[in-house]
N, C-alpha and C positions, 0 to 999 in steps of 0.2 A: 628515670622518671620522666623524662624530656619526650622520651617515645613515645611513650603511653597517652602524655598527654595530644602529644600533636596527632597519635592515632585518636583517641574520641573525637576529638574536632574533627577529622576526617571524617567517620563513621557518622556521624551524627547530623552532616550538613545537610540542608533541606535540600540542594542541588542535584546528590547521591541518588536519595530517596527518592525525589522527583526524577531520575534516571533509571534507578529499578523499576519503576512501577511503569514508565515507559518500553522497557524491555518486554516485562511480563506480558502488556497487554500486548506488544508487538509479537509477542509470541503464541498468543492466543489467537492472535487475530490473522496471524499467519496459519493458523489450522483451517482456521475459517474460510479463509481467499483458496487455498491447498483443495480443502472440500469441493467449493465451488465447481474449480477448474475441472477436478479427477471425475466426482461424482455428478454435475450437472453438464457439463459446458464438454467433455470429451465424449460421454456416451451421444451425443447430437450432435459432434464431430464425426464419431465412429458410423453411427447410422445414417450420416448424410455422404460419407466415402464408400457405404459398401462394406464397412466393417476391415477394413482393412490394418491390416498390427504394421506401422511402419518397423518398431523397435526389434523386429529379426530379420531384419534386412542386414548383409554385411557380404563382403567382397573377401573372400576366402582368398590369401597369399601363400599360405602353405597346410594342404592336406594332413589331420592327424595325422599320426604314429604311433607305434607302440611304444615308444620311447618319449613324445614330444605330444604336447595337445597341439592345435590348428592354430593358424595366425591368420586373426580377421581384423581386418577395418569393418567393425560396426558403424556404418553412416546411420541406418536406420534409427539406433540410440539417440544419435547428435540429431537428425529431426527431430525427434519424439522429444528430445530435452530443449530445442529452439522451439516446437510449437506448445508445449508447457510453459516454458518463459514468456510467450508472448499472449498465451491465456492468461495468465496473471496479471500481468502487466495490464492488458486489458481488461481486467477485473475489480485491478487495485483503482485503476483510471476513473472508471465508473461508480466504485465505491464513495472516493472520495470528492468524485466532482457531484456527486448526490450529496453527501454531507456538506460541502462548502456552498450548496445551494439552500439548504435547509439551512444554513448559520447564516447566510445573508438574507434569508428570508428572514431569519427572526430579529436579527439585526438592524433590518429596513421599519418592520411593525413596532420594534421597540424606540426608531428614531421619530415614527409620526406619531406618537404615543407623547412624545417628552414633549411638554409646552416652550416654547419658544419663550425667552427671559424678557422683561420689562424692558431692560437696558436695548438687548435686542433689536425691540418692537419701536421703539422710542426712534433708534438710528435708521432705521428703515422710512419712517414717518417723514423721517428730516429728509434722507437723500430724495426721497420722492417730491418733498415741498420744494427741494432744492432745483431738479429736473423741470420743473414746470416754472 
């Protein structure tokens, strides 16, 4: 019975939850940055190199067979996956330095919005009668 109960407490923690639903959107939000990269940001890659597919590039080491398929070092892949990484990256960069710009914006308007407290104003009065 000891189980059961310490699984619900587990199950149940707003921590969890608050974890899943971090996942989730990480997961959604990763199709989204994915999109970007494939569908906007690679074709204006593609069309600005000439259309060029690095990804079948490879360094043949041994010739099929009729017995054996061929042995390549694909380099081509590993660019095509370090210039994918670095569209992202520079994707996710820009995503969120947009968001953290927009949160201190609203941040700032919400700080000249709040009135400044009696007590505040009063201490301010003083240091200035004080100064002079």
């Amino acid at each position: 019975m000891n189980f059961i109960k310490e699984f619900r407490e587990f199950a149940v923690k707003g921590n969890m939850f608050d974890m899943a639903i971090g996942i989730i959107i990480g997961a959604a939000f990763s199709t989204v940055v994915s999109s970007l990269v494939e569908d906007v940001l690679m074709p204006l890659l593609g069309m600005l190199t000439g259309g060029i597919d690095l990804s079948s590039q490879a360094i043949v080491l041994k010739e099929a067979s009729e017995t054996s398929e061929a042995v390549l070092i694909s380099y081509g892949h590993f660019i095509q996956a370090t210039l994918d990484f670095l569209l992202v990256a520079i994707s996710l960069f820009l995503v969120i330095s947009l968001i953290n710009r927009l949160k201190r914006k609203a941040e700032d308007e919400k700080d000249e919005s709040t009135p400044t407290p009696k007590d505040i104003e009063l201490l301010t009065e003083i240091r200035d009668l004080l100064k002079k």
